[in-house]
N, C-alpha and C positions, 0 to 999 in steps of 0.2 A: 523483738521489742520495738516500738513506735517511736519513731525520733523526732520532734520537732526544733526549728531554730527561732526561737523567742527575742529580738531584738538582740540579734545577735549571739546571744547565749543558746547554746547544745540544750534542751530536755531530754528527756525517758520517762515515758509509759512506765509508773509505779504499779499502779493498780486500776481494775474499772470495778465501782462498786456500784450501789442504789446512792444517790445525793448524800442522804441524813449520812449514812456509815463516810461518805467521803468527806462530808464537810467537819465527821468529829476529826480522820486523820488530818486532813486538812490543817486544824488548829495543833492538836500535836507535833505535828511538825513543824508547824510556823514558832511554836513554841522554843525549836529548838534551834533557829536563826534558817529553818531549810524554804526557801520559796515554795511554792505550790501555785500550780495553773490549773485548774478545775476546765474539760473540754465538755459538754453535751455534744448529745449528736444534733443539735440545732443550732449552729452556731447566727446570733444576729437577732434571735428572734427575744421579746423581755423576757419572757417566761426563763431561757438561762441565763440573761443578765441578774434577772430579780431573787433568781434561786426556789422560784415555786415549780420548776420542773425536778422529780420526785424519783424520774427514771434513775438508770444505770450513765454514769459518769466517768471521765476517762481524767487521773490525776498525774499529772506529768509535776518531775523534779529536776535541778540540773542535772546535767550526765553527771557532773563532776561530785556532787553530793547523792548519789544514788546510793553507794553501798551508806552510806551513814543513816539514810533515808531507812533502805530495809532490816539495819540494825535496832535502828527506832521502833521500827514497827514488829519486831521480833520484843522487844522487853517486855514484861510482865507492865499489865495498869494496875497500878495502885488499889 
């Protein structure tokens, strides 16, 4: 699993989806006080700044909130 250190704070590699599917987890989770770092494989370029890159995306969480993270994402939607 892909670690990065975010200003200080631990991540983990939650999942790598296409954009649109990451950016609905993305609010889901945000929804439930969890951070989310949205990585492209372009990093600097606007296209992932501005979110019109479409490809497969890499969504890192704190380590520390990981398991709460994949419990989230395990519940039934609505």
């Amino acid at each position: 699993m892909e670690r990065r250190l975010i200003a200080g704070t631990p991540y983990r590699k939650l999942l790598t989806a296409p954009r649109p599917v990451a950016e609905g987890v993305k609010a889901r989770l945000e929804a439930r006080g969890i951070p989310v770092i949205l990585e492209t494989p372009f990093p600097g370029l606007p296209e992932a700044a501005l979110g019109t890159y479409m490809g497969d995306v890499n969504l890192f969480v704190p380590e520390a909130l990981l398991g709460e993270a994949e419990a989230t994402l395990e519940e039934e939607i609505p």
